[in-house]
C-alpha positions in Angstrom: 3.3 -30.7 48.8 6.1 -29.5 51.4 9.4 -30.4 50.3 12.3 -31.2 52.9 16.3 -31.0 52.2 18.2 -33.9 53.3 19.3 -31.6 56.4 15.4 -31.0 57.6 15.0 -34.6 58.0 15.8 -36.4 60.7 15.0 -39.9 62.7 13.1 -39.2 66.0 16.0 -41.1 67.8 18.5 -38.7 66.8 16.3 -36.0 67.3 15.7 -37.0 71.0 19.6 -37.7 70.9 20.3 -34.5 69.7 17.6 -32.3 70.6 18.9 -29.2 72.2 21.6 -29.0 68.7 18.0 -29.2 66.7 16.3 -26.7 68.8 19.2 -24.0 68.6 19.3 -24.7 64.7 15.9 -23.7 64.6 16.3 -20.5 67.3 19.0 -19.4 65.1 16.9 -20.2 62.0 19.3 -22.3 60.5 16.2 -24.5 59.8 13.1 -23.1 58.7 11.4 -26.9 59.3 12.7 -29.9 60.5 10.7 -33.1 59.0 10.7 -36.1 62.1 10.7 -39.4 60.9 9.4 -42.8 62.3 9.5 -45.6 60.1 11.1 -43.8 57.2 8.4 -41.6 57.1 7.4 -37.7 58.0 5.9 -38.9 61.4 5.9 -34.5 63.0 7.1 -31.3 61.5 8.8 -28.8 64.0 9.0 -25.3 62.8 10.9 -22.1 64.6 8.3 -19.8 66.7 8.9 -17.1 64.1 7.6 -19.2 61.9 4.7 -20.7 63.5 3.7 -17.0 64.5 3.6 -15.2 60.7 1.6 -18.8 59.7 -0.9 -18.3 62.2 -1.2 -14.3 61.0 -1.9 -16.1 57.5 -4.3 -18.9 59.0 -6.4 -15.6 60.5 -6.9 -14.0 57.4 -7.6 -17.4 55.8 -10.4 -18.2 57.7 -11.4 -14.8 57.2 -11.6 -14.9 53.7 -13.0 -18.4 53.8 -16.5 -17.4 56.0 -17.0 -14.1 53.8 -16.7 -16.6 50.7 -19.6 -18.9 52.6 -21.9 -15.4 53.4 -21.6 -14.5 49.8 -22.4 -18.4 48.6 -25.1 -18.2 50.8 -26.5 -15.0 49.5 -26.0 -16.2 46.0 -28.4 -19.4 46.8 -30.7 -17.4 48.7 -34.3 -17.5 46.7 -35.6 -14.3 45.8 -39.2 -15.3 47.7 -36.4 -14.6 50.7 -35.4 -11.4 49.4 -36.1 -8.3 51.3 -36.5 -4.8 49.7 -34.9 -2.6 50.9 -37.3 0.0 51.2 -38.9 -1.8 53.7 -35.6 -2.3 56.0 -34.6 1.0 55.6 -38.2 2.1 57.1 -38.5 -0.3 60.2 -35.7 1.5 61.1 -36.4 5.3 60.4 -34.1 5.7 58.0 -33.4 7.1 54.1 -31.0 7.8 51.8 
């Protein structure tokens, strides 16, 4: 769970009051989230471009690592009746070791 210091949070009225202040807190990286609320609760999240940029780097190797975890699963489940020897593959296409 994300936790927010009393500074990252902020009503969405004085956020839209004060928006250009928030924005150049978070260009200067004086926040590294800000935490909008509506109705006393986390309604949006804003985060600095910096930010957003090295997450999305992380996200990338995330679903990276997530669809070789599937391909092995699948292999793992894969009956051996589906197996194919590999003396046969490496022959269809003219090859050896």
């Amino acid at each position: 769970m994300v936790t927010f210091s009393t500074d990252e949070l902020v009503s969405s009225t004085q956020f839209s009051r004060n928006f250009w202040t928030y924005m150049t807190g978070m260009k200067d990286m004086k926040y590294r989230k800000m935490g909008i609320l509506k109705n006393n609760e986390i309604d949006m999240v804003i985060i600095p471009g910096k930010i957003y940029e090295k997450i999305g780097s992380y996200m990338d190797e995330m679903i990276e690592n997530y669809e070789i975890h599937e391909e092995i699963q699948d292999r793992i489940n894969t009956k051996e009746t589906n197996f194919v020897d590999g003396a046969e593959v490496l022959k269809k296409f003219n090859l050896s070791l």
